[in-house]
Wavefront OBJ file of the C-alpha trace (Angstrom):
o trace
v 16.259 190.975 36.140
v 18.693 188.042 37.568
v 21.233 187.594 35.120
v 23.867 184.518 35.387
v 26.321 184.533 32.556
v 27.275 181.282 31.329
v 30.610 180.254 30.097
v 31.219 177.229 28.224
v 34.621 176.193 27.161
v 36.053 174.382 23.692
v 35.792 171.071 25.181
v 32.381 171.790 25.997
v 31.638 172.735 22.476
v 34.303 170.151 20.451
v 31.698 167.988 19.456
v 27.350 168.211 18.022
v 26.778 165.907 21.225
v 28.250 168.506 23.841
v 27.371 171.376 22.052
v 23.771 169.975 22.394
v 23.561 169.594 26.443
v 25.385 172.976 26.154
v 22.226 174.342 24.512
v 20.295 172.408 27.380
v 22.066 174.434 30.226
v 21.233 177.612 28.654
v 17.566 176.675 28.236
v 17.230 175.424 32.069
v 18.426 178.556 33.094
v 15.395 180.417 30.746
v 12.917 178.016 32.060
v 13.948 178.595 35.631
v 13.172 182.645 34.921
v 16.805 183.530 34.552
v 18.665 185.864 31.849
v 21.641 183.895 30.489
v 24.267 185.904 29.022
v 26.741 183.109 27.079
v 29.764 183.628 26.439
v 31.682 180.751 24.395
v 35.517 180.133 23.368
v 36.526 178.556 20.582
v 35.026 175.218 19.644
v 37.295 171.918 20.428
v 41.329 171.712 20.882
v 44.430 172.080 18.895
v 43.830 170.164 15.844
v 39.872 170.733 15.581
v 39.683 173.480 12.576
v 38.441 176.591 14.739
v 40.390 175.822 17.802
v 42.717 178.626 18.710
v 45.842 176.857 18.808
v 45.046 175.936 15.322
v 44.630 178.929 14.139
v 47.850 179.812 15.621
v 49.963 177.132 13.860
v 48.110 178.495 10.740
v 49.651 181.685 11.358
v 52.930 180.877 12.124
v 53.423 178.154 9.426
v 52.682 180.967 6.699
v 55.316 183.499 8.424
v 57.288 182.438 11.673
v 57.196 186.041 12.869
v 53.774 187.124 12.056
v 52.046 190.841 12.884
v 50.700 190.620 16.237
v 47.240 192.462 15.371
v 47.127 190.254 12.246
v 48.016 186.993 14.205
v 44.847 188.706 17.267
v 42.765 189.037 13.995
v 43.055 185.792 12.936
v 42.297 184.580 16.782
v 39.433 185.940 17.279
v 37.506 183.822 14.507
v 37.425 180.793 16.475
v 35.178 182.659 19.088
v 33.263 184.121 16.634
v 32.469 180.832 14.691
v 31.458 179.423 17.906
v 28.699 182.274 18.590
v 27.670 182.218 15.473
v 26.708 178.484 16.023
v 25.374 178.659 19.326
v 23.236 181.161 18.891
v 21.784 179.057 15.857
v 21.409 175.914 17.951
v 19.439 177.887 21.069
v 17.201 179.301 18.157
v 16.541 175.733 17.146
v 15.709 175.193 20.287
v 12.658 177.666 20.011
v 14.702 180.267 21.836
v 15.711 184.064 20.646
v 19.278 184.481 20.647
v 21.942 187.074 18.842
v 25.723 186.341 18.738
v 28.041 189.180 19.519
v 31.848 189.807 18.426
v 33.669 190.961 21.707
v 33.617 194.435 20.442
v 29.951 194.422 19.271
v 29.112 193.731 23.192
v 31.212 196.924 24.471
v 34.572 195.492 25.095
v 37.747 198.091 24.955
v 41.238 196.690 26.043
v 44.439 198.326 26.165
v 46.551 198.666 22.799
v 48.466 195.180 24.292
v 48.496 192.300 20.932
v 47.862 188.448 22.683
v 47.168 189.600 25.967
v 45.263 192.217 26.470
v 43.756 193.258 29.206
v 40.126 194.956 29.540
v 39.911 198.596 30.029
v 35.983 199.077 29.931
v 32.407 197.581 28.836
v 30.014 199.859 27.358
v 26.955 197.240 28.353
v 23.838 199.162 26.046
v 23.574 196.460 23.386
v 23.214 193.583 25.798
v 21.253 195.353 28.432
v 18.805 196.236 25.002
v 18.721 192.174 23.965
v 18.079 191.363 27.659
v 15.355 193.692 27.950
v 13.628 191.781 24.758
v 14.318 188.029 26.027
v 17.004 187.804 23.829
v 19.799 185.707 24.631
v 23.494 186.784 24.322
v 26.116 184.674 23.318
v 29.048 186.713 23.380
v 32.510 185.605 21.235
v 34.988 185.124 24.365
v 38.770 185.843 24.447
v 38.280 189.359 22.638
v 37.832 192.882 21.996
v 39.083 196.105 20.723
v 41.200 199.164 21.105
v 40.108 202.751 21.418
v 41.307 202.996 18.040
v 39.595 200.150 16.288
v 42.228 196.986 16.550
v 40.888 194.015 17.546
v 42.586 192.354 20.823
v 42.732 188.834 22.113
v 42.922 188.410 25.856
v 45.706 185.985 26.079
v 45.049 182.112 27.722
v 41.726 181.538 29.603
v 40.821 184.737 28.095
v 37.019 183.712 28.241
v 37.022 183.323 31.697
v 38.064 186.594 31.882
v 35.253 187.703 29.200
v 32.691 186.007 31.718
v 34.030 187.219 34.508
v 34.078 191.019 33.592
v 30.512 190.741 31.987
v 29.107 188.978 35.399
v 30.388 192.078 37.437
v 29.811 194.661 34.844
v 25.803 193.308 34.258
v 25.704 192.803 38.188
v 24.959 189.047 37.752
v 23.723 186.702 40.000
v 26.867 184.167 39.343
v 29.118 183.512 36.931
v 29.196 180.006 36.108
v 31.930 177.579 34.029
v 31.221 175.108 32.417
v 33.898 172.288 31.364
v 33.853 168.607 31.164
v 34.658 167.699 35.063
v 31.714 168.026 37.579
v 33.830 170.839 39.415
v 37.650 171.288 41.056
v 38.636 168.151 42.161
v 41.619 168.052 45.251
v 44.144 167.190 42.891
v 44.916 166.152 39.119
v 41.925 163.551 37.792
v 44.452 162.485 35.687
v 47.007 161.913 38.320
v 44.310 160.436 41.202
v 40.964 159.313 39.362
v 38.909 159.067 42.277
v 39.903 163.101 43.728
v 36.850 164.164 45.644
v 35.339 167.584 43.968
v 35.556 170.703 46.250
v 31.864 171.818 46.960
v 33.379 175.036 47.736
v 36.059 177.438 47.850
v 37.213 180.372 48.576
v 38.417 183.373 45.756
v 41.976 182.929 46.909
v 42.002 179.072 46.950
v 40.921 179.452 43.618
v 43.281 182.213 42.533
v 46.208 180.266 44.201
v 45.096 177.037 42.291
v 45.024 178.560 39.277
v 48.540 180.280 39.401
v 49.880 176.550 40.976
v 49.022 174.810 37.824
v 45.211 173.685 37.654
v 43.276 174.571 34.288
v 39.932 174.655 35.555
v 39.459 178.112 36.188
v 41.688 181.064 34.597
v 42.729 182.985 38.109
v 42.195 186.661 36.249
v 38.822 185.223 36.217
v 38.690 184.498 39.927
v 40.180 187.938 40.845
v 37.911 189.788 38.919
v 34.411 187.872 40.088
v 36.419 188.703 44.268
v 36.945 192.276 43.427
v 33.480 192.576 42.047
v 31.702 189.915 45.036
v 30.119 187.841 41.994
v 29.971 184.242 42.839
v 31.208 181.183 40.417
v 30.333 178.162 39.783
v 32.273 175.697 38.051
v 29.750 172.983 36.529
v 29.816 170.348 34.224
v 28.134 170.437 31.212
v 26.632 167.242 31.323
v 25.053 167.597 34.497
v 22.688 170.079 35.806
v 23.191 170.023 39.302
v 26.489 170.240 41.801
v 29.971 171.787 41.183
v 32.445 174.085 43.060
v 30.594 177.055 44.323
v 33.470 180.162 44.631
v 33.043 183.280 46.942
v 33.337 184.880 50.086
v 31.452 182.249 52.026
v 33.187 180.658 54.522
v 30.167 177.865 54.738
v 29.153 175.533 52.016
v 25.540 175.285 51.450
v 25.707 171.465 51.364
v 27.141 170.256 54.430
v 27.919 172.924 56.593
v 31.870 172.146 56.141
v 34.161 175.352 57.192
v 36.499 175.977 54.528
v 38.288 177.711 57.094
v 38.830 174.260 58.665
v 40.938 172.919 56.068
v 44.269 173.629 56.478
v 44.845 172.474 52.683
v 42.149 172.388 50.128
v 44.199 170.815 47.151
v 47.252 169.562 45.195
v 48.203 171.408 41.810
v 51.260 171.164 39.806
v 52.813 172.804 36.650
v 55.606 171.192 34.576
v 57.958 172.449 32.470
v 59.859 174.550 34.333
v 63.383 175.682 34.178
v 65.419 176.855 37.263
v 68.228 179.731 36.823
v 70.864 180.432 39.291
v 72.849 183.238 38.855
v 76.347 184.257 40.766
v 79.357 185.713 40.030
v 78.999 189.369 41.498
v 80.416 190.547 44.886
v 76.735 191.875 46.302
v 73.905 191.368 44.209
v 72.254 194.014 46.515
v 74.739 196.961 46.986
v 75.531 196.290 42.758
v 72.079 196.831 41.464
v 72.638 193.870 39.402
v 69.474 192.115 41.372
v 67.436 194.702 39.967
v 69.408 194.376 36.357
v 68.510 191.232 36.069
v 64.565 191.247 36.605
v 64.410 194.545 34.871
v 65.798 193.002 31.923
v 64.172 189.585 32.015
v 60.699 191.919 32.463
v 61.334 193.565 29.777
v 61.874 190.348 27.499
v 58.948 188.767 28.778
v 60.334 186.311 30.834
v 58.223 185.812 34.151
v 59.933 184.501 37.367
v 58.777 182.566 40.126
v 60.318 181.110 43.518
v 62.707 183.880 43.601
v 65.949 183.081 46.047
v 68.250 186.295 46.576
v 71.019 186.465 48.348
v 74.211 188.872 48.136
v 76.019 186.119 46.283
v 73.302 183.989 44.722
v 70.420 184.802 42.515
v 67.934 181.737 41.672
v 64.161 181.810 40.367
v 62.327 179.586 38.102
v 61.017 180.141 34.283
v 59.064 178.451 31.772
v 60.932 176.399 29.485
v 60.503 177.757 26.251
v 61.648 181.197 27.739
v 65.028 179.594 28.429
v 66.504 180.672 25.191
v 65.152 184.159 25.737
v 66.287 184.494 29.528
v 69.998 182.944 28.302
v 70.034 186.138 25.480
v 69.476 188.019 27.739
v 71.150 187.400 30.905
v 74.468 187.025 28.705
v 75.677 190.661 28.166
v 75.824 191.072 32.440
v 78.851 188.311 32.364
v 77.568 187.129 35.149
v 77.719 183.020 35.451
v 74.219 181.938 34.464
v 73.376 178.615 35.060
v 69.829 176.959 33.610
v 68.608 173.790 34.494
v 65.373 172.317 32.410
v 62.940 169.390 33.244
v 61.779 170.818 36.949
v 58.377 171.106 38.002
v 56.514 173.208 41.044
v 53.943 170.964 42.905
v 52.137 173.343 45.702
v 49.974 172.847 48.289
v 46.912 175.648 48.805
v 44.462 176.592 51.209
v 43.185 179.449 52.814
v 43.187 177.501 56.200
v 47.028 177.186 56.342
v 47.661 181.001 57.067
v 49.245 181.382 60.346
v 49.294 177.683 61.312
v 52.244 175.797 62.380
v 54.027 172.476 60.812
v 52.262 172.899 57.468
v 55.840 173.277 55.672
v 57.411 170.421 57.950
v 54.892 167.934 56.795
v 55.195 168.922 52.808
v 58.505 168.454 53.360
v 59.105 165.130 55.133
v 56.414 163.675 52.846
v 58.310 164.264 50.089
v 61.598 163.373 51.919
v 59.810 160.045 52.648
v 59.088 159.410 49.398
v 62.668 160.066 48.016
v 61.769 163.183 46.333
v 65.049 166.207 46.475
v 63.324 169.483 46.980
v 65.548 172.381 45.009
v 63.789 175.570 46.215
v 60.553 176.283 47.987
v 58.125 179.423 48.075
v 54.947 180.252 50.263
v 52.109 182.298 50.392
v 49.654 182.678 53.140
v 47.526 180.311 50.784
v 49.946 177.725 49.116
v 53.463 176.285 49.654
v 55.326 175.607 46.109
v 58.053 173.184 45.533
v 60.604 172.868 43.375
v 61.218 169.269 42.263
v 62.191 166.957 39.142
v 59.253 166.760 36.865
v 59.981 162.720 36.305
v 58.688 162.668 39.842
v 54.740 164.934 39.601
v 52.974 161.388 40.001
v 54.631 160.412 42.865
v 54.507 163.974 44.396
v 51.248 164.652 44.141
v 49.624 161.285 45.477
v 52.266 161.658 48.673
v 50.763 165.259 49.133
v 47.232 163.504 48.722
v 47.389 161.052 51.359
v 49.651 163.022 53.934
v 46.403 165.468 53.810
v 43.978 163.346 53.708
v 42.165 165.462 51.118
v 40.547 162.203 50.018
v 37.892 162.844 52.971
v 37.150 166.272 51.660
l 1 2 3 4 5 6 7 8 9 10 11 12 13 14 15 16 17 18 19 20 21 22 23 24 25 26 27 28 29 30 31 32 33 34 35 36 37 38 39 40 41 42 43 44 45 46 47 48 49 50 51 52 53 54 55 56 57 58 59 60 61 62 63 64 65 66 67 68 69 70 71 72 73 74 75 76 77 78 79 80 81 82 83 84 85 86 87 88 89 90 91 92 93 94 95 96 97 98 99 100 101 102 103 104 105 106 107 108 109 110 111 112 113 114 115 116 117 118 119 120 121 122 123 124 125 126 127 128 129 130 131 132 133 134 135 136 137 138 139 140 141 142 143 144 145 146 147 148 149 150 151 152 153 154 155 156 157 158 159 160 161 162 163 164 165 166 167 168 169 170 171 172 173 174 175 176 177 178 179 180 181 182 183 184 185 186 187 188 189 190 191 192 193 194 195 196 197 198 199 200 201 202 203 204 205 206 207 208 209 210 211 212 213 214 215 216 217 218 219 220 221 222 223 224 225 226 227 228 229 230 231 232 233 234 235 236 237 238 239 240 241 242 243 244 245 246 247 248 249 250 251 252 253 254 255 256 257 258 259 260 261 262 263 264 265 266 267 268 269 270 271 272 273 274 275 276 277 278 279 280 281 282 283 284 285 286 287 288 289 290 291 292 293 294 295 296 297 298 299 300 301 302 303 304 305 306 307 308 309 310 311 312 313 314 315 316 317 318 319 320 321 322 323 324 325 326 327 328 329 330 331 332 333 334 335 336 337 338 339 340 341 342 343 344 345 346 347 348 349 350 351 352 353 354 355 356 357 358 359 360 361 362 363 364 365 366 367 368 369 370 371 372 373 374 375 376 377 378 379 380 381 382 383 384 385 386 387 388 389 390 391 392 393 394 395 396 397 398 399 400 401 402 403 404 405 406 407 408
């Protein structure tokens, strides 16, 4: 049996229109003599009624605090709405079809409310429907604790739903659909015309997705490398073309070497807020270093571009954690100081690992343009900046041109 599971995402479901070539996809890939397995998030974005950011205001405007496994209760619905309907519209379309809650499909998770992750997939029920031509569609973003609770898999959770289903049923690909024909070199919004990436590698994708793009959740991408499944990222109005993702280090289309490109694309992520902490002798021979990410761990505050020195500590937050990160730096009477309105624009590619000059050209582009860098990181796959988020735009079309990624 080839199986391809086939994720399509709330702006691929907002509306009757898309929701219909939705239904289309699904029935190519029956009348090609695949096995879909669908999985679906919730339909449309905050605002529509079942969108999950809806639902979340809901929550909150009735109690500001809510119960986590209430608040993951009340999250789920959106998903489940939207299998409900889908399955509906494929058997309108003369096709047999079941929906399935996350749980009903064999999803446990750890006991973790709003972001759990997936402990194991007990497959029976959808092998069964397979084995009678039935078709799947499986409520994303979900599913439930060895002791009953329902679970919500935190943001992009569907991609993760998709991705642990393609390596758990052995599929042929994963494949995404959302409303661009693939992942484009940089922002669409930012540079129209971006040429879409025919292919990528897992970590280009992973790196992306960390960097700031939205295409693809990278838990997603980690999950399809570690099991060898390859994605697609389609549009749903089209049934040809996209971004193929995997090990390959050839696309199929041109014979292009990924390995080639030194960088593959521009992504960017605003709303960041840099911390510098000093005001200790040695940060190192202290233990205060250690204080303070144990401590901002522990309150759920994630850091990035992390700068340690014996007298200086500085890293980067999102900035609706600053509040959170100020509580609870202030105890340590260190001398905190938070900055808000940054931004990290970042360069990936697999092909940049172990070449030369790849840092000296981001930075004199952006020197060129008149853009102050405040801290840098790099990976063997991306280099990260730190810079004013007033000046993304500018950034990012610099970045473009210096690397020509409009010949991709």
């Amino acid at each position: 049996m080839r199986i391809v599971v086939q994720k399509f995402g709330g702006s691929s479901l907002a509306t009757s229109a898309m929701r219909t070539e939705s239904m289309q996809r699904v029935r190519e890939t029956v009348e090609a003599g695949l096995a879909p397995v669908v999985v679906v998030s919730a339909m449309g974005r905050q605002g529509d009624p079942y969108a999950t950011d809806t639902l979340l205001n809901f929550v909150y405007h009735t109690n500001p605090e809510p119960d986590e496994a209430n608040t993951d209760l009340l999250l789920s619905c959106g998903e489940i709405i939207s299998a409900a309907i889908f399955a509906e519209g494929l058997r309108k379309l003369g096709l047999s079809a079941a929906a399935l809650t996350g749980w009903q499909c064999g999803i446990t998770t750890d006991d973790v409310h709003l972001g759990a992750r997936v402990t194991s997939v007990q497959a029976e029920r959808l092998w069964d429907l397979l084995q009678k031509g039935t078709v799947p569609v499986v409520a994303g973003f979900q599913g439930v604790t060895s002791a009953g609770k329902v679970t919500t898999l935190g943001r992009g959770g569907s991609d993760t739903t998709a991705a642990v289903l393609g390596v758990v049923l052995k599929a042929e690909r994963v494949e995404i659909f959302t409303d661009v024909d693939g992942i484009k070199t940089a922002d669409p919004r930012l540079i129209p015309d971006a040429p879409t990436l025919q292919v990528m590698s897992y970590r280009e994708v992973v790196e992306m997705g960390h960097m700031g793009s939205k295409v693809l959740h990278p838990r997603a991408a980690e999950i399809t490398m570690e099991g060898g499944i390859p994605l697609q990222i389609r549009s749903v109005v089209h049934s040809k073309g996209g971004t193929l993702v995997g090990r390959q280090t050839q696309t199929p289309f041109d014979g292009e070497q990924v390995s080639d490109r030194v960088v593959t694309g521009i992504a960017h992520l605003g709303k960041r807020a840099q911390v510098r902490i000093t005001g200790a002798s040695n940060f190192h021979s202290s233990g205060l270093g250690a204080q303070v990410f144990k401590m901002l761990a522990e309150a759920g505050v994630s850091v990035d571009l992390i700068y340690m020195s014996p007298d200086l500590i500085a890293f980067v937050i999102d900035q609706a954690k600053v509040d959170t990160a100020r509580r609870v730096l202030t105890p340590l009477e260190l001398s905190v100081k938070i900055e808000v309105g940054f931004a990290k624009v970042s360069v990936v590619g697999a092909g940049m690992h172990g070449v030369p000059g790849v840092m000296a050209r981001v930075v004199n582009c952006l020197e060129q343009e008149g853009i102050p860098i405040y801290q840098t990181t790099d990976s063997h796959a991306n280099i990260s900046c730190l810079v004013m988020e007033e000046h993304i735009p500018r950034a990012v079309k610099a970045l473009y041109r210096e690397f020509q990624l409009d010949r991709i």
